[in-house]
N, C-alpha and C positions, 0 to 999 in steps of 0.2 A: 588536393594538389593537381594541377594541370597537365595533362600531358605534355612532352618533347616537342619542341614546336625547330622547324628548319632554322628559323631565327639564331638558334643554341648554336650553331654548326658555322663558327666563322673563323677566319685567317685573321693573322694581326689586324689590329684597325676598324676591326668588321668589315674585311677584305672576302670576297667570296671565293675560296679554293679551287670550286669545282672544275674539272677537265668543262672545256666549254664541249656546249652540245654540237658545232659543228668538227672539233677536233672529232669527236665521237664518231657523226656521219658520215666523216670522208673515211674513217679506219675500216668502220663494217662493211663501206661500199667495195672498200679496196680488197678487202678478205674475200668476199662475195666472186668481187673475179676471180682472184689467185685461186680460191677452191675451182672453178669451175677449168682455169687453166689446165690445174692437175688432175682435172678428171672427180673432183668430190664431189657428193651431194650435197653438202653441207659441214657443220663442225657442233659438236657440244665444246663450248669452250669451258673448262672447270678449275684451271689453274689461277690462283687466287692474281698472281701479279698479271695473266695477261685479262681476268676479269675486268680488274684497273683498266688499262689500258682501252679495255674495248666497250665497256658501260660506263666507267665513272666511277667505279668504287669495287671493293671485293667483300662484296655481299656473300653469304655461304649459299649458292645454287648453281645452275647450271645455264650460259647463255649460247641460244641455239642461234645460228648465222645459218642461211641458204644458200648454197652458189647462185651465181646470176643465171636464171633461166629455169632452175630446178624450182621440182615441188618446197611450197611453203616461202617463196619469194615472193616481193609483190607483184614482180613483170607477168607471176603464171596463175596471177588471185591468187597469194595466200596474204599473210600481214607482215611478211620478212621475220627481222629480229626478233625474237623474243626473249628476256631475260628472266628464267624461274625459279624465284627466290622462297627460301628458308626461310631466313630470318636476315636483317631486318627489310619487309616490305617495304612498309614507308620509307624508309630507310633512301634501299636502291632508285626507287621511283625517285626520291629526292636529286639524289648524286647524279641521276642518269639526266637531271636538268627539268624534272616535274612535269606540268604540261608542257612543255617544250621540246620532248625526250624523244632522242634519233630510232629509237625501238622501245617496242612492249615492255611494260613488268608484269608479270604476275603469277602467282601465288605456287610454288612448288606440288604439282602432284604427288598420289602414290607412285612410288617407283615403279610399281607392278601394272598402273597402266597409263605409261609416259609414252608407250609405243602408240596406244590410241590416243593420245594427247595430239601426238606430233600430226596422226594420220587425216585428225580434222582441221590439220591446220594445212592440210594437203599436202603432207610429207610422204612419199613414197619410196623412199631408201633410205639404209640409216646413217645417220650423220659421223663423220668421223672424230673418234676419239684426240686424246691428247695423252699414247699408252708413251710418250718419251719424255712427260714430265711428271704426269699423277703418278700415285703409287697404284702396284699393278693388282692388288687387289679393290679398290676402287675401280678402277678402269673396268676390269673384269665382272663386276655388278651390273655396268651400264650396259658393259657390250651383250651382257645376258639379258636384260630389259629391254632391248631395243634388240634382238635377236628375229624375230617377228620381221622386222622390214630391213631382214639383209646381215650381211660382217658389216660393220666398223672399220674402218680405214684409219688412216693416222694422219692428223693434221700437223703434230709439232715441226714439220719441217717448214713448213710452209709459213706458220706464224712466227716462227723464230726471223726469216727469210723477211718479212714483212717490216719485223719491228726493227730491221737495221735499219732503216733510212727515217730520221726524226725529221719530222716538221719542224718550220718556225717557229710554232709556241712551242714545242722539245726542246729547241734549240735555245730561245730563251730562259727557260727552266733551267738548263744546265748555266748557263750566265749568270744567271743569278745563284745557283749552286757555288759557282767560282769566285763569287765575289766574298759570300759569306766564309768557305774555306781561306782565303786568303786570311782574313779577319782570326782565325784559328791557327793558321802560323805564328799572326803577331803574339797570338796568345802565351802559345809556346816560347816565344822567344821572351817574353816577359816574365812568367816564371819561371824558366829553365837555367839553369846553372850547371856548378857542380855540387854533386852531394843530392840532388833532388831527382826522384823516383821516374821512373818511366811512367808511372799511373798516376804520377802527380803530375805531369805534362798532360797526359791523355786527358784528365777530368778539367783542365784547365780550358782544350781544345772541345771537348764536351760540352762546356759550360754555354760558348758560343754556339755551338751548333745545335742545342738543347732552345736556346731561346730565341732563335728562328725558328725553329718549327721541325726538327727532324725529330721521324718517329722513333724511332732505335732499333731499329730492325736495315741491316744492308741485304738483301736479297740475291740468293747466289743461283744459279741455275742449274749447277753439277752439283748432286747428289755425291755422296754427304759432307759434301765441305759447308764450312761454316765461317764466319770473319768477322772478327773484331775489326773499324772501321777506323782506329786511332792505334796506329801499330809504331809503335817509338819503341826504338832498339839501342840500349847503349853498349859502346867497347863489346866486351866479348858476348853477350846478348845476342849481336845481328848475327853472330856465327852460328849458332844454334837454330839446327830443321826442325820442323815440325810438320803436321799433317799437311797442314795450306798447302797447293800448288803454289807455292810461290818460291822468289829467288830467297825474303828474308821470310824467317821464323817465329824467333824469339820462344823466350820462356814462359809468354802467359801468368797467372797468377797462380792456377793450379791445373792440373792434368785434365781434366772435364773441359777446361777453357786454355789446351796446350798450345796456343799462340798468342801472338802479339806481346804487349807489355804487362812486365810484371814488376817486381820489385828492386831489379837491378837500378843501379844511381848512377847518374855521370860522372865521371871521373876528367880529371884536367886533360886534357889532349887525344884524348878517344874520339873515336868520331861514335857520332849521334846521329841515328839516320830516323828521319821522320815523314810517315806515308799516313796522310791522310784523307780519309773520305767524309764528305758531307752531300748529302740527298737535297734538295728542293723539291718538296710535293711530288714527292718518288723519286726523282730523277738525279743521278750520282754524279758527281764527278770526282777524281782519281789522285794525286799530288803526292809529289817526295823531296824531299826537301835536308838538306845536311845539316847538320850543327855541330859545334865544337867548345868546349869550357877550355878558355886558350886559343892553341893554333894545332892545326893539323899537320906531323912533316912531311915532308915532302914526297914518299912514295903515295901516302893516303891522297894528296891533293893530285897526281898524277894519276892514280886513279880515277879521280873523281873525273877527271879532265879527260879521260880514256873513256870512262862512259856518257859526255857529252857530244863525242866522237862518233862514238858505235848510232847513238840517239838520231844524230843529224843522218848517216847512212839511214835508217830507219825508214825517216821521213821524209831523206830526198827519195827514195822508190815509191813508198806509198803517194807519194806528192805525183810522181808520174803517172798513175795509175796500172801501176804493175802488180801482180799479184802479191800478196799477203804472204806465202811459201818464197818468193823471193827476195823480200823484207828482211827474213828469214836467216837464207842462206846468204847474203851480203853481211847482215848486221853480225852473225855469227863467224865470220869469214874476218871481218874487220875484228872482233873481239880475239880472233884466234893468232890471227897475227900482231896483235901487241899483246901477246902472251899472257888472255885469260881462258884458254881454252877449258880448265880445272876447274874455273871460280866463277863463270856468267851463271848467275841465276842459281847460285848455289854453291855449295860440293861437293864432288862424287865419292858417294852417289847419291847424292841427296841435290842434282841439278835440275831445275825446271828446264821445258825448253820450247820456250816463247821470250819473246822480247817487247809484245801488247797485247791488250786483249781489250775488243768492244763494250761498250759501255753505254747503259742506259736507265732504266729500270734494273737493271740485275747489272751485278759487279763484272760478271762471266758471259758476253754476250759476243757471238759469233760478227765475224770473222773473228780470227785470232792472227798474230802474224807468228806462225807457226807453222812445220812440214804438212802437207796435204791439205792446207788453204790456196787453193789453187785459184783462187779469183781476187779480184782487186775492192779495195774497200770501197766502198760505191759512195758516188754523191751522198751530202748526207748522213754519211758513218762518221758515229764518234768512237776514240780507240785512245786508249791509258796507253802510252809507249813508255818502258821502264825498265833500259837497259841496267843489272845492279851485278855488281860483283861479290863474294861473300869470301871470308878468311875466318879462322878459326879468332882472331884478336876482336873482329866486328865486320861489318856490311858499309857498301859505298855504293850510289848511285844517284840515279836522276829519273823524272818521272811527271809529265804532264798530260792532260788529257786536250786529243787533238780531236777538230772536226776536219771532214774534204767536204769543200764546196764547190760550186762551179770554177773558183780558181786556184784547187788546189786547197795541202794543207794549212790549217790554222788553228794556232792553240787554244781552247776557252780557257784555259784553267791561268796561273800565274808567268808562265816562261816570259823571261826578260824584265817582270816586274818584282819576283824576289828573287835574290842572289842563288844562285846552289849553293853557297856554303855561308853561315850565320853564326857568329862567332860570341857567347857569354863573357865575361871578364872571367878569368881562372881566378 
């Protein structure tokens, strides 16, 4: 039998997935500065998703970036990038774009002399870690291996800092994210009723986002949260906390897996609140969406109408480009005075207290509009805004994910093209 040939590795159609190799080049170039900005010699980058991000795939090893000017760059002879991989070789060299590849692959050393690895490739300090995402006993093998040329610094602020601002192909990735979630609503609304399960909607909204191409994995970047990506809450379901930061809970299907949807049914005039996520070739986008078996009365649909309220405050500040912390205290300010000071984002004590949160590769991606985000969401930034209120009977709210561009906010996800509230025959 023949070995694995690149051929095997294709998107619908024999569509080819891969990150292009110039999205790659401009990433490592850009990092290259930013490290040098902050004074780094460089970064071992080891965290699986911003591996992605920055080669083309999340090969198990370690990829070494130079700042601009330092040892192991090519402005100072060395060969720049290097990506040193475990397993799969061919693999990475493939994903990283084969001959075409914006940096090195090759072959993972002994650990024990990675420090004279780096040294002939003209490195003369050691690179900085990533001790604010890996676990800290990994981190602390490397910082001991590389101990020889120097401490370790930390990069994750820097990379986090980097990957707000999506390019044009990010930005289409999430487009196309938004179209296929849409297709996931309808889904829902197609089998959803009364009497039928929260995880009978969910696998319904799976099913579609199963045969596009998502992997099953939503990737969070705060330790140790964890998220079901199809979180449908019915009647008194959305009233129930659980671990998630978030405003809704639910009951999960059992205690190991204590969120999102579990076996609660719809009932005739409860509200049904539905948030869901779907990935394109990594990349998330965010949606919440109301439903009802019947009609909702009247305090519930004022509700809902009070957090498309809170919503628009939101994004008229972020639309100015005013800080993230002022987002904040406006949206929270608006909700307090139409008297949800008890019920945004929860209830006490079980309230979150953000009103969006960035969005990319990982569900939890900085800025957040939140106390002590003191900067404005930059060109570029995409951000899930999802003012929701929570009652002991069920949860109500709204939730689209927005980009700022050079003119300001603009939703990718459904706003304006599905209803906020979608209604079953009782």
């Amino acid at each position: 039998m023949t070995a694995w040939s690149p051929d095997d590795i294709v998107g619908p159609e024999g569509e080819d997935w891969r990150v292009p190799v110039s999205e790659l080049a401009t990433r490592q170039a850009r990092l290259g500065e930013m490290l040098k900005q902050a004074g780094l010699p460089g970064v071992l980058v080891q965290h699986p998703v911003d591996l992605y991000y920055y080669t083309g795939g999340r090969q198990d090893g370690s990829f070494f970036v130079p700042a601009l000017g330092e040892g192991g760059s090519l402005d100072s002879g060395g060969d720049g990038p290097v990506a040193f991989v475990r397993r799969s070789l061919k693999r990475a060299q493939w994903e990283a774009g084969g001959d075409d590849a914006a940096h090195h692959v090759r072959a993972f050393p002994r650990l024990s002399s990675f420090a004279e690895t780096l040294r002939t490739m003209g490195v003369t300090k050691a690179p900085a870690l990533q001790f604010g995402e890996a676990p800290g006993s990994f981190t602390a093998r490397f910082a001991s291996a590389l101990s020889s040329l120097g401490e370790a610094g930390d990069a994750t602020a820097i990379i986090h800092r980097q990957r707000e601002v999506k390019s044009a192909w990010e930005i289409e990735q999430m487009e196309t994210a938004a179209a296929v979630q849409y297709r996931m609503f309808e889904a829902v609304l197609t089998v959803g009723g009364e009497g039928v399960s929260e995880l009978d909607m969910v696998a319904a909204a799976e099913a579609v986002s199963r045969s596009e191409g998502f992997g099953g994995n939503v990737q969070m970047r705060r330790y140790p949260l964890q998220c079901d990506r199809g979180v449908i809450v019915a009647g008194r379901a959305g009233g129930i906390p659980s671990f998630f930061d978030s405003a809704v809970g639910g009951t999960g299907p059992h205690p190991l897996s204590g969120m999102g949807s579990g076996f609660s049914r719809v009932k005739a005039n409860e509200p049904v609140l539905v948030d869901l996520v779907h990935a394109h070739r990594g990349y998330m986008v965010d949606c919440t969406r109301m439903f009802v078996a019947g009609r909702l009365d009247e305090t519930w649909e004022k509700r809902l109408d009070d957090m498309v309220t809170v919503k628009e405050v939101v994004v008229d500040v972020l639309d100015q480009g005013r800080p993230c912390s002022e987002a904040w205290e406006d949206g929270l300010l608006m909700a307090e005075t139409l008297g949800y000071g008890d019920h945004l984002m929860g209830t006490t004590p079980d309230q979150s207290r953000f009103l969006g949160h960035s969005i990319g590769l990982q569900l939890d991606e900085s800025p957040v509009v939140a106390a002590g985000f003191d900067r404005p969401l930059p060109v570029g930034g995409t951000m899930a805004i999802e003012p929701k209120v929570v009652y002991g009977e069920g949860s109500v709210g709204t939730e689209d994910t927005w980009l700022r561009d050079e003119e300001g906010m603009r939703p990718l996800t459904a706003d304006g093209a599905l209803p906020w509230l979608m209604e079953w025959d009782a």
